[in-house]
Backbone as JSON, one array per atom type, in Angstrom:
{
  "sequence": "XXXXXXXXXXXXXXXXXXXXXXXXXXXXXXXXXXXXXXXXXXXXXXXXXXXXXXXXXXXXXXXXXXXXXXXXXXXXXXXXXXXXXXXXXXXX",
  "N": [[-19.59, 2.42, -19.39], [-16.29, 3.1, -19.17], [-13.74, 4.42, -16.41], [-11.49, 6.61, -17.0], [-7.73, 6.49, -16.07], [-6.35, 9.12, -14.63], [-3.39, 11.16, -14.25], [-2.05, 12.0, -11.25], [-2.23, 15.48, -10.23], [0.18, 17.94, -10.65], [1.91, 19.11, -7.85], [0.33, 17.74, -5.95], [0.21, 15.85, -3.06], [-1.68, 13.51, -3.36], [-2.6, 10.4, -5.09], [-4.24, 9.6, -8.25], [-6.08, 7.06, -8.21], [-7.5, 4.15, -8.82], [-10.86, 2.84, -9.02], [-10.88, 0.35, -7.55], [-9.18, 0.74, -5.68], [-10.09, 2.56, -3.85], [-11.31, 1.94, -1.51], [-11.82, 1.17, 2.23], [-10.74, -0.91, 2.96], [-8.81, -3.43, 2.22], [-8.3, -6.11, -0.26], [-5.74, -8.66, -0.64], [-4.47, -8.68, -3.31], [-4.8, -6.68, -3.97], [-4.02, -4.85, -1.78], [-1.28, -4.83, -2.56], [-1.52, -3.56, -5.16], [-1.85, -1.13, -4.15], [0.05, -0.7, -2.77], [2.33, -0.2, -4.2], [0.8, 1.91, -6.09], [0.6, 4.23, -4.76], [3.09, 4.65, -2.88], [5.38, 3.79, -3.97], [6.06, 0.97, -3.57], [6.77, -2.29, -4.52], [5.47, -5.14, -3.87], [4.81, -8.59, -3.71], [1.32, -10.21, -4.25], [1.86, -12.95, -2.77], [3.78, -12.49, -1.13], [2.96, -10.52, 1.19], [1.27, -12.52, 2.07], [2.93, -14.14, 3.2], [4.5, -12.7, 5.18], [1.89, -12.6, 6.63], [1.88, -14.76, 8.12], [4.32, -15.14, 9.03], [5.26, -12.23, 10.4], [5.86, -9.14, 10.12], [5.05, -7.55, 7.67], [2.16, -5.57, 7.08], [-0.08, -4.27, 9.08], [-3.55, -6.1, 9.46], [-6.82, -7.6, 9.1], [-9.37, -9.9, 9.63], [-12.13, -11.22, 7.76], [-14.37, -13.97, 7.87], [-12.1, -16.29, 6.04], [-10.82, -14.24, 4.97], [-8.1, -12.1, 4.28], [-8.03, -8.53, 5.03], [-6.86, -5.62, 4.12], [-6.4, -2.37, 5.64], [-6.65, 0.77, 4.59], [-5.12, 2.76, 6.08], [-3.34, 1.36, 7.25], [-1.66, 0.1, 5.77], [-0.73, 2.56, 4.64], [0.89, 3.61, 6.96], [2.49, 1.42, 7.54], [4.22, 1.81, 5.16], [5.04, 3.82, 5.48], [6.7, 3.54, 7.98], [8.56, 1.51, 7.04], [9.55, 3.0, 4.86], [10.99, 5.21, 5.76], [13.12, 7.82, 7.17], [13.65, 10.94, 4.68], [17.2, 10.79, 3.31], [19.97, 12.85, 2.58], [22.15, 11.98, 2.0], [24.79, 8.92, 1.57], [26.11, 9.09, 4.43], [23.66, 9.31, 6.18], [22.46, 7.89, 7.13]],
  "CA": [[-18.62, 3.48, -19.56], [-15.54, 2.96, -17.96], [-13.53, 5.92, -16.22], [-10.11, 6.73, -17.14], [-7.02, 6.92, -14.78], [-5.37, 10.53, -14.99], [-2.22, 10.88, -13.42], [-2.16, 13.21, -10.28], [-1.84, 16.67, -10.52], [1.56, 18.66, -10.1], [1.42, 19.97, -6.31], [-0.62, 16.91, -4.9], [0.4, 14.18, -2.72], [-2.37, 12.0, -3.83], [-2.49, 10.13, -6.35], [-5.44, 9.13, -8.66], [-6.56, 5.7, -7.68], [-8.36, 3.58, -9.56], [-11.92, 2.69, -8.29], [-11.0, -0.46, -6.74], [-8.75, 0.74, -4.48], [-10.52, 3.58, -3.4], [-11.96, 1.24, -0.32], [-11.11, 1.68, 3.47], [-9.81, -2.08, 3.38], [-8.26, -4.12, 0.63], [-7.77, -7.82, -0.64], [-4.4, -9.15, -0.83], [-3.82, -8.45, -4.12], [-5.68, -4.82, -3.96], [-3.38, -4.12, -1.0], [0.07, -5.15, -2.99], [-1.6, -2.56, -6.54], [-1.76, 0.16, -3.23], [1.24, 0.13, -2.04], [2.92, 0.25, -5.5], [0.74, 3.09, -6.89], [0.93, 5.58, -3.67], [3.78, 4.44, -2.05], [5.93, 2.79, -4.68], [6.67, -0.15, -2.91], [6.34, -2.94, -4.98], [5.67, -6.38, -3.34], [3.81, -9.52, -4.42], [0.31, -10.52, -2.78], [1.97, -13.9, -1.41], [4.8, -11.81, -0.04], [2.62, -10.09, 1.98], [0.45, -13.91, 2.85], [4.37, -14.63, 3.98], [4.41, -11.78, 6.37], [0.87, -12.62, 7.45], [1.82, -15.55, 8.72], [5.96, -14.89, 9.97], [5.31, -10.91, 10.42], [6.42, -7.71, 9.47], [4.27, -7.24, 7.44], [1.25, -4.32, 7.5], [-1.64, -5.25, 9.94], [-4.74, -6.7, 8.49], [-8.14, -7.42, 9.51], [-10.15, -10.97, 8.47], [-13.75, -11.1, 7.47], [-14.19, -15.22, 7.37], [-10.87, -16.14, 6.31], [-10.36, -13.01, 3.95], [-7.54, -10.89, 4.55], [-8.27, -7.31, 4.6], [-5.66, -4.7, 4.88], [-7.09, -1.29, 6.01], [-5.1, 1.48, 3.86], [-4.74, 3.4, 7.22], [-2.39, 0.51, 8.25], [-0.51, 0.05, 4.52], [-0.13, 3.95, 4.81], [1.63, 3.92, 8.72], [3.64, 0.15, 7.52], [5.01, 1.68, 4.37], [6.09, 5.05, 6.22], [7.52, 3.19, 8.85], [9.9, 1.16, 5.97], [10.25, 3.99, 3.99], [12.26, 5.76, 6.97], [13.37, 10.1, 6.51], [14.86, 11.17, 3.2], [18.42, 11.43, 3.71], [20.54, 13.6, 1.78], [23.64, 10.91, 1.38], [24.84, 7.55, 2.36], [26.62, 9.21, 6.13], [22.78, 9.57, 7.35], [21.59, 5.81, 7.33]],
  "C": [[-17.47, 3.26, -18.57], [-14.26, 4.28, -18.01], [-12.21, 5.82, -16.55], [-9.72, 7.59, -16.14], [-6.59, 7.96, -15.26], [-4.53, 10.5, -14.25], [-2.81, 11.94, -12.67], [-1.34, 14.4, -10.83], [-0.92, 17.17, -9.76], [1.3, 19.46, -8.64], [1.03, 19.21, -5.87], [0.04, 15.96, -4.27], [-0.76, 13.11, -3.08], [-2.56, 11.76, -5.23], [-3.8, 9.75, -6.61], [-5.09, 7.86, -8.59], [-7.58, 5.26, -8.25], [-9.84, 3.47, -8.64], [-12.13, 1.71, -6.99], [-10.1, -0.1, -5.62], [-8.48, 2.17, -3.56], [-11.18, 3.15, -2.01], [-11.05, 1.39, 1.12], [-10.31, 0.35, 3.66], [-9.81, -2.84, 2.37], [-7.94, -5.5, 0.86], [-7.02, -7.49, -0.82], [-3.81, -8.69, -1.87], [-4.37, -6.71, -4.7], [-4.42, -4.34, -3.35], [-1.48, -3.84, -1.92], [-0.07, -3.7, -4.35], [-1.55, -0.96, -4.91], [-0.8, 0.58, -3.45], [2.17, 0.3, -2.98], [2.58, 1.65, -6.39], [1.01, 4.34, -5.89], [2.3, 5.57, -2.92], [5.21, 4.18, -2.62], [7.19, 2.09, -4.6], [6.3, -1.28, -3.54], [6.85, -4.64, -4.32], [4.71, -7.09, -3.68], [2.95, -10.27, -3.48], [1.44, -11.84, -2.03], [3.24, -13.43, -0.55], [4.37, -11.25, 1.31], [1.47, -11.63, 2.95], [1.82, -14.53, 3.63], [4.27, -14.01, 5.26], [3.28, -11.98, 7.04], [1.42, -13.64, 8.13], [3.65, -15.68, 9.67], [5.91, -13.4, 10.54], [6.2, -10.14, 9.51], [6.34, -7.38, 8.76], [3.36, -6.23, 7.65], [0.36, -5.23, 8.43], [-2.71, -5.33, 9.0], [-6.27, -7.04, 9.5], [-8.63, -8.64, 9.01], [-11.42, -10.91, 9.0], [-13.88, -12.91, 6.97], [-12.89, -15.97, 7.73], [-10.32, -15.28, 5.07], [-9.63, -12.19, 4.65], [-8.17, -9.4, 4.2], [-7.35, -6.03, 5.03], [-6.36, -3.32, 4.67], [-6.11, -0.05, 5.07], [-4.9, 2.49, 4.49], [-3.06, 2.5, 7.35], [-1.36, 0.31, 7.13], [0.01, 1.35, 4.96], [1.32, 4.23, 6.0], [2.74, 2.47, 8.35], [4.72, 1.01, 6.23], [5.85, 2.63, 4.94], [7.0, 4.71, 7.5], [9.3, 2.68, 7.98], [10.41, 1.87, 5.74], [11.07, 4.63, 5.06], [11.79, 7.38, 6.18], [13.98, 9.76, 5.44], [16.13, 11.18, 3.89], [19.08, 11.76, 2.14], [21.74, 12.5, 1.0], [24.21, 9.88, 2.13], [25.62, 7.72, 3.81], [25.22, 9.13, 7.0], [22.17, 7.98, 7.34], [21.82, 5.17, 6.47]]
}
């Protein structure tokens, strides 16, 4: 039986999340479907294997040599990017 996605409900900041990336730390290409469905920041896993290895990039975690990006640390990298709303192009 497999579960169907529902969109999030009006009022929520979270979004429904598939199963797989319901985990406290994500593969490469887990972490890239994250930060596109909650965040929607869309970047491609070796974009982020770029940043692993030049920075600036999210932090990560390896198990072996498996990346694992924590979705504490996607959460705190994308809100750093993302910056404040601003109202109109005089505030940033």
């Amino acid at each position: 039986m497999t579960e169907e996605l529902k969109p999030a409900s009006a009022g929520t900041a979270e979004p429904c999340l598939p199963p797989a990336l319901r985990k406290p730390r994500l593969r490469r290409w887990e972490a890239a479907d994250y930060l596109k469905i909650v965040h929607g920041i869309e970047v491609a896993p070796a974009t982020l294997a770029k940043w692993a290895s030049v920075g600036g990039g999210p932090a990560y975690q390896k198990v072996n040599r498996t990346p694992l990006y924590p979705t504490v640390e996607l959460d705190s990298w994308a809100a750093d990017k993302l910056g404040d709303p601003v109202r109109n192009t005089s505030h940033g």
